[in-house]
N, C-alpha and C positions, 0 to 999 in steps of 0.2 A: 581444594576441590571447588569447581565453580556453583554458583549459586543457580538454582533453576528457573531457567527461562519463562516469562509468565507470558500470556498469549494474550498478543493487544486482540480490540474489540472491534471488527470491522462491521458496518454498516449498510456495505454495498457491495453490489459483484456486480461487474462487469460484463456487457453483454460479447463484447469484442475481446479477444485475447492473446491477437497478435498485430501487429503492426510492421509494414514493412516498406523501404523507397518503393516508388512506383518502377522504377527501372531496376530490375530484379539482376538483369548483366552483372550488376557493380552492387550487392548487398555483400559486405563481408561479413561475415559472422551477426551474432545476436546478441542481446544484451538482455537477460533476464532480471522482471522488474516482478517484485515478491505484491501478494494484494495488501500488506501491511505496507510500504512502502507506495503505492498507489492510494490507497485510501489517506495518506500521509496529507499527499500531492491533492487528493479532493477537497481535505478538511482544511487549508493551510491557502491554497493559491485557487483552487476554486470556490470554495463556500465563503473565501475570506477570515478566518477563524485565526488567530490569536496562539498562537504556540501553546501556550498553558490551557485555554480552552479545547484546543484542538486534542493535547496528551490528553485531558481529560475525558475526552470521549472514548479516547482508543483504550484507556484504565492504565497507562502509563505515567511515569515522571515524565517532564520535560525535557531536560538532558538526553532521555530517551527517544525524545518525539524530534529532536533535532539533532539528533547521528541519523536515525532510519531518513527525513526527509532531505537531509547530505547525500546521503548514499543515493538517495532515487533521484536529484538533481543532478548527479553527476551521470548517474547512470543514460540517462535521456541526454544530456548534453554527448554523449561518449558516441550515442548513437545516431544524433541528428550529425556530428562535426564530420562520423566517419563512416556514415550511411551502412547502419546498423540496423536489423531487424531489431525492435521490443518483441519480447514473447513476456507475457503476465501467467506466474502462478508460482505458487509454493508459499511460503512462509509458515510462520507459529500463531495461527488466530483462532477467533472465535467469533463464528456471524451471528451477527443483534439484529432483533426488528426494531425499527425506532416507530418510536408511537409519538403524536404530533405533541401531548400532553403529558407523558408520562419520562420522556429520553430514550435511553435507548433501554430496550427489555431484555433479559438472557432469559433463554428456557430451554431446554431439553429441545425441543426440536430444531431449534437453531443453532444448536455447536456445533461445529466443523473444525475439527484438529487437523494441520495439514503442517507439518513440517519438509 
């Protein structure tokens, strides 16, 4: 029996959540990118952040934090090379407020379960 899933910690939602070529003619298909996987991509290549800092945020191992931002590199590469719509959403998370002083907070009104 598989172990269960635990729901990384995301920090951010995004205001946009699709993406697609400008010449719509020639979009084949789409490439769905999970907000665990996005947030991957924020904490990692955009904040700069350090694999084991970055899993640390998300409440995962690192091993973990470097399959999900595998999978989201490729996934983006799949879609720029073969001019592929991104569509963002789904995954197993859990939204944090981050406070400037304190990291990131859980509380009751910021869980969002979305598998």
């Amino acid at each position: 029996m598989r172990r269960a899933r635990r729901r990384r910690c995301i920090g951010f939602q995004p205001n946009f959540l699709y993406f697609e070529p400008r010449d719509r003619a020639y979009t084949c298909g789409e490439e769905v990118l999970k907000l665990e996987e996005l947030e991957s991509i924020r904490l990692k290549d955009f904040l700069q952040l350090d694999q084991a800092s970055a899993a640390a945020q998300m409440g995962i191992s690192q091993p973990t934090f470097h399959r999900i931002i595998t999978e989201a590199h490729r996934k983006i590469a799949r879609a720029l090379v073969e001019g592929k719509a991104i569509r963002i959403e789904g995954g197993h998370y859990m939204m944090v407020e981050r406070t400037r002083w304190q990291g990131y907070k859980k509380g009751p009104m910021s869980v969002v379960d979305r598998r």
